[in-house]
Phi, psi and omega in degrees: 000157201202148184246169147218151209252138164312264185227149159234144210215144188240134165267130200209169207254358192201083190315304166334295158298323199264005185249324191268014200249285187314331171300315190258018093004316214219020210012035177271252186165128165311063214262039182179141183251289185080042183072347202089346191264325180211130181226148206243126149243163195224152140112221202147174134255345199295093184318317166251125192310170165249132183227142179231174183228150166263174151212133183343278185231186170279142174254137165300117156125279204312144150276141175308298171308171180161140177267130178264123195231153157274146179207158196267005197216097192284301218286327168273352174237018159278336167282341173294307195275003164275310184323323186262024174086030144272158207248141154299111165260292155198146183266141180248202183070212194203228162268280198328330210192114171230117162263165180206132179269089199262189164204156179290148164318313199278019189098334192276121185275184167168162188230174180218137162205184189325136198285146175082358194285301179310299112059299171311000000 
């Protein structure tokens, strides 16, 4: 099994703004919105997209930060990083887009999901 990493996505009360203060950072471009609930920048210097979620406020204990990683076997290789000392935080999606939100022995969420979903 092999991860490879997607996007790293940051939690913020204000997606927009802060994917349009990086974009134009990074000289990359805001290429995806969402309503505002979520922005992806892409291009660039960025070896990997950016990504931001809004959320109501930051929650205290969680990191802002987080690796969002791929795999070509999601189920398998989510059995794998429990086997290697990840904890289950919860599984998501729906049959279109399914992830699964683990955290590292030290705590540190991240998520993992079908290789390419994000990709579209």
């Amino acid at each position: 099994m092999t991860l490879t990493l997607g996007m790293v996505t940051c939690d913020t009360t204000d997606a927009e703004a802060l994917a349009a203060w990086w974009a134009e950072q990074t000289g990359a471009e805001v290429t995806e919105t969402n309503d505002g609930w979520f922005a992806v920048v892409r291009g660039g210097g960025l070896p990997v997209m950016l990504a931001f979620q809004k959320v109501e406020e930051p929650t205290a204990g969680k990191n802002k930060l987080h690796l969002d990683l791929h795999a070509e076997d999601l189920d398998a290789e989510v059995d794998r990083l429990l086997a290697a000392g990840a904890t289950l935080v919860a599984r998501r999606g729906d049959e279109s887009f399914r992830w699964v939100t683990l955290a590292d022995p030290q705590g540190n969420e991240f998520c993992v999901a079908a290789h390419g979903a994000a990709d579209a």
